[in-house]
N, C-alpha and C positions, 0 to 999 in steps of 0.2 A: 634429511635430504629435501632440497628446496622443489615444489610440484612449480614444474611447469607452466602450467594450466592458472597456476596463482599470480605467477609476473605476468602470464598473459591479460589476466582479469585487469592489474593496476595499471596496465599500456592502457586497456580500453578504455578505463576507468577516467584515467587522465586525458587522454587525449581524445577521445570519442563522447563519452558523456558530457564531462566538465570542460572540455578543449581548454583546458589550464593553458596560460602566458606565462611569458617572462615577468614577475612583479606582481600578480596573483596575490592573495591573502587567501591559502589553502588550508581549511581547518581539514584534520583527520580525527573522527573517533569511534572505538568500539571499546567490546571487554577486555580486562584481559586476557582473556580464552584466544582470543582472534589477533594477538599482536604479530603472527607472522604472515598475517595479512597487511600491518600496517605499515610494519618496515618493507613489503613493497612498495605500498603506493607512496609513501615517505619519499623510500628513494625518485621513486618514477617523476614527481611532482617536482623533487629538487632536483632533479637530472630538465627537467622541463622550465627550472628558473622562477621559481615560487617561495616564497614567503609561507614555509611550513610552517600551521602549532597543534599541536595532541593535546586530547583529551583521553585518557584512560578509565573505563569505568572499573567497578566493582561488585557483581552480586551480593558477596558476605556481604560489603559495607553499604547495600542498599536495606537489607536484610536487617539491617541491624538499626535504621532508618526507621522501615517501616515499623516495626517491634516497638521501641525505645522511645520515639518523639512521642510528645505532647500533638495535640488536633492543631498548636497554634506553629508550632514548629514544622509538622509534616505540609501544611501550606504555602510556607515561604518558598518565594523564589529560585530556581536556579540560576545564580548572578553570573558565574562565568561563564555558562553556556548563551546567555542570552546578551552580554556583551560580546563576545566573540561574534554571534551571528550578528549583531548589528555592524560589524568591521571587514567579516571577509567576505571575499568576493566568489568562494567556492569551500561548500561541505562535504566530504566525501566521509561515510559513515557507513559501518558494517553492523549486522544483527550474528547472533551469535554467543553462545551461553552456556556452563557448565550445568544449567538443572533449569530446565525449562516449569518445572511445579515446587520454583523456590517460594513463590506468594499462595500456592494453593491454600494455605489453615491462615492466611491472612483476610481479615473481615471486609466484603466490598465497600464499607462505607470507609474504610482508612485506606483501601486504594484509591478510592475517588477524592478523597481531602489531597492524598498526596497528589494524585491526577491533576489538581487544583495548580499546583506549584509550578506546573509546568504552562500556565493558561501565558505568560511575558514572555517565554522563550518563542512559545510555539506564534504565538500574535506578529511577532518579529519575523521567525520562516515563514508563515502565511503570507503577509504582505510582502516581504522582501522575492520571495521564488515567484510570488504573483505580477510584482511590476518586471520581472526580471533582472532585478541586480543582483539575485545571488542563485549561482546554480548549482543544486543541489544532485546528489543522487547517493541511493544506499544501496548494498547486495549484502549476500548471504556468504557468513565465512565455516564453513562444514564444521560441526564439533559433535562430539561423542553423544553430546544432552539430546539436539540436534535433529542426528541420526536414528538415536530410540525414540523421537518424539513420531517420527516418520515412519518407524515399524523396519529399518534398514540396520544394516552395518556400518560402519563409519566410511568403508572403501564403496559402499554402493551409495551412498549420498552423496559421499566427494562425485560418485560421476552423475549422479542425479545432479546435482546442485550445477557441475561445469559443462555438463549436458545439456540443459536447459539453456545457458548463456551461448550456446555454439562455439566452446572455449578450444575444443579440440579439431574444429574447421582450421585448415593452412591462412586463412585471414580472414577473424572475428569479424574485424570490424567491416569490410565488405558484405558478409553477411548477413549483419544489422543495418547496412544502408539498404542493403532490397529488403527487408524485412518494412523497413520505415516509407518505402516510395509504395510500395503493396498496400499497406493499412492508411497512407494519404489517400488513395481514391476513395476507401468509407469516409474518410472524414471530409471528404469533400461533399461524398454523396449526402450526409448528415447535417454539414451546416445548410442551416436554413430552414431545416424543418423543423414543425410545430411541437410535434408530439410524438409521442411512441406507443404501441400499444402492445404490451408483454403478456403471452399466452403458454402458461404450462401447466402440468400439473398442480392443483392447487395453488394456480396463480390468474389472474386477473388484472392488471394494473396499466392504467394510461398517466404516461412522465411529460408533461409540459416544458420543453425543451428549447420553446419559442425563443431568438435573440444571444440564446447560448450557444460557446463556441466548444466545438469537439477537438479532445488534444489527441495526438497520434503518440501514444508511448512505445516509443525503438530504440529502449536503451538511455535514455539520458536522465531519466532521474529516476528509475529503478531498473535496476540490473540482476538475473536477467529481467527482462520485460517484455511485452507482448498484449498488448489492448486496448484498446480506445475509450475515453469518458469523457463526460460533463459531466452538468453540477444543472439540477435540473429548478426549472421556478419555485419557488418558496414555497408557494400555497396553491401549487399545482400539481400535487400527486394525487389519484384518489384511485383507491381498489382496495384489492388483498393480494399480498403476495407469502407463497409459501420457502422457506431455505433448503436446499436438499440436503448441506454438510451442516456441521455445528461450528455455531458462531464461538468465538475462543477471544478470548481476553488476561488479560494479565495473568496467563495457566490455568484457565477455565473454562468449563466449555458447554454453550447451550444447544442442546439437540431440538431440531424438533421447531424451527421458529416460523409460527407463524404474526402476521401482522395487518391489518386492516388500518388503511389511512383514508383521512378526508381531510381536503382541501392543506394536503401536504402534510397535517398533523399524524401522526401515530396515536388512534383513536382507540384500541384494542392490538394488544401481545399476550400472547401464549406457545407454550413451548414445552415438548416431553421431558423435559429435562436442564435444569437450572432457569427456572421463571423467574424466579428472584434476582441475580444474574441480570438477567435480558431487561426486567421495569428498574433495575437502579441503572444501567446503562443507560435507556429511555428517558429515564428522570433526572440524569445529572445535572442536568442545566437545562436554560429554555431551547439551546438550538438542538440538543440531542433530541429530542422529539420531532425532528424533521428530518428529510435528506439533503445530504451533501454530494452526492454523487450519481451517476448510472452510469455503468460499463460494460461492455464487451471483452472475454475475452479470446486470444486470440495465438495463443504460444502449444500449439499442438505437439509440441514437443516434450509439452508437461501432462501428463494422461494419470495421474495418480493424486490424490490427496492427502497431503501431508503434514497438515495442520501448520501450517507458516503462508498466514494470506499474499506475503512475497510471491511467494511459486502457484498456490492455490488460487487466486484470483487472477491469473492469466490464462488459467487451463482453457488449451478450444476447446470451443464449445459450452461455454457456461456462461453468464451473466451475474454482476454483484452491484449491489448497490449497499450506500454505507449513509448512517443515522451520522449526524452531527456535522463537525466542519465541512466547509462547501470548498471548491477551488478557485479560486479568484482570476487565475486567466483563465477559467471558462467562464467567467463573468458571475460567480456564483457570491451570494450575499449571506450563507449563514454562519453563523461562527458559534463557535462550542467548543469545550478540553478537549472533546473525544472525538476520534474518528473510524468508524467500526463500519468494516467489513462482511456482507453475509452474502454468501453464495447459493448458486440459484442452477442447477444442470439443466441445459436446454438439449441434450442430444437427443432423448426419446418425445419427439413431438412439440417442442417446443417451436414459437414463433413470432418475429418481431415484426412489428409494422409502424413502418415511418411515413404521418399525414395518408393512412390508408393504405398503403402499400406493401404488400408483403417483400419485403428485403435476405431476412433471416429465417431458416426456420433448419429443426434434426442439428445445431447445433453449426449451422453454416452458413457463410452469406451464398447471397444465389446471388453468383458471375452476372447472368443474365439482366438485372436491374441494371446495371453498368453497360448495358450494349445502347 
């Protein structure tokens, strides 16, 4: 039986995030796990007068990729992902997977070659989503893997997963327009300032923010969504900041990360658990030694952590920032394969300060700077 709440996501999808045309170039792709998410937005997109083409992946046959190839093979390109985004004018792409610890006994240094293969596609979406010709956005399609990854049942995920998106509100996408006019005033309040200065439990850190532009995410290139970020100066971070959750990567997961930067470099990592993990991540290439990102976020409607930085990096009340590629409409210049996530809980005492100004702090903006 067809969920509701799933045609509702591929209305939003199409016409809220990616406001698809008539004559579009609308790529659609996820697992096969998630195809009854696709023949929604399929149809929604063709019912909206698009130039539909899929892409369907495979675990086994990624599996069998990473096992099987040579170091020269697991490198190469992926050609028809990276021609496709060079042509169309809209991605809409789902996460979602029958075994989320398919790569666990797989070695990080042959995830990172394969990581490699992906550096043409992703160079394409980076620039392409960054000038704006092609508008992007991905969500989360509930699966069994998913669900256990979360600590849930597959029927409490499904409503975790379309509860977070406000899929069961009488009209989503109203929803997410006041959601988007709301988080415009931080980002009005934020452009223009210098600096930030992040205060928590073993944290420390002032972001050099100067000239960088703050995006309002309400839905249109992650779904749900809920947060504001830039892409901070190159060689203008400098502290130590500690992660509350663990940082997770291709089904792995490092507890415990702490990090000490100078002059934007990651100068010293350590961590309770998977250190190893956390310095090939650091070490993949020269931009993963830097940050790409500072964020806010901002989706109080996500109160749990569930190991899919999707939903986990929007939780109010927390703050993430991520090693490696930078954003390019916020004016950000670093580039690297990887773009890693690590979350930061600011409700117990936590505090941000913009050019001296206490803004944030217990996990919330204070109204009042706005008056």
């Amino acid at each position: 039986m067809r969920d509701h709440r799933l045609n509702k996501l591929a209305k939003l999808l199409v016409h809220y995030s990616a406001k698809v045309k008539p004559g579009d170039f609308v790529l659609v792709s996820c697992e096969e796990v998630a195809l009854p998410w696709m023949h929604e937005v399929v149809r929604e997109a063709l019912i909206a007068g698009a130039h539909v083409e899929t892409i369907i992946t495979s675990q086994e046959v990624n599996s069998l990729r990473l096992r099987h190839s040579s170091e020269e093979q697991l490198v190469q390109e992926n050609f028809i992902l990276k021609y496709a985004l060079e042509k169309a004018d809209v991605w809409l792409s789902a996460w979602g997977t029958r075994n989320t610890r398919a790569n666990s006994k797989v070695s990080e240094e042959r995830l990172r070659l394969n990581s490699k293969g992906a550096e043409s596609w992703r160079k394409v979406y980076s620039d392409r989503v960054g000038d704006g010709s092609l508008r992007w956005c991905g969500t989360q399609f509930p699966t069994y893997a998913d669900a256990q990854e979360a600590s849930m049942s597959l029927l409490d995920y499904e409503e975790f997963v379309y509860g977070a998106g406000l899929l069961d509100a009488d009209d989503s996408i109203a929803e997410w327009e006041k959601i988007s006019s709301e988080q415009e005033r931080w980002v009005k309040y934020l452009d223009g300032k210098k600096e930030l200065h992040i205060l928590s439990e073993g944290t420390d850190i002032r972001v050099n923010v100067e000239g960088r532009k703050w995006i309002n995410c309400d839905g249109r290139e992650n779904f749900p969504d809920g947060e504001i970020f830039t892409s901070p100066v190159e060689d203008g971070v400098n502290g130590h900041i500690t992660f509350s959750f663990p940082g997770i990567s291709m089904g792995k997961e490092v507890e415990g990360i702490r990090l000490t930067v100078k002059d934007g470099v990651v100068v010293e990592a350590d961590a309770k658990k998977g250190v190893e993990l956390l310095k090939t991540m650091i070490g993949f290439d020269e931009g993963s030694k830097r940050f790409g990102e500072v964020a806010i976020g901002t989706n109080y409607g996500i109160g749990e952590f569930t190991k899919n930085m999707l939903f986990d990096e929007k939780i109010g009340g927390t703050i993430h920032m991520a090693i490696g590629d930078s954003m390019p409409e916020a004016g950000g210049k670093n580039k690297s394969n990887i773009h890693w996530d690590m979350l930061c809980d600011m409700r117990q005492g936590g505090r941000i300060y913009a050019d001296g100004e206490l803004f944030y702090e217990n996990g919330r903006f204070i109204e009042e700077v706005l008056v």
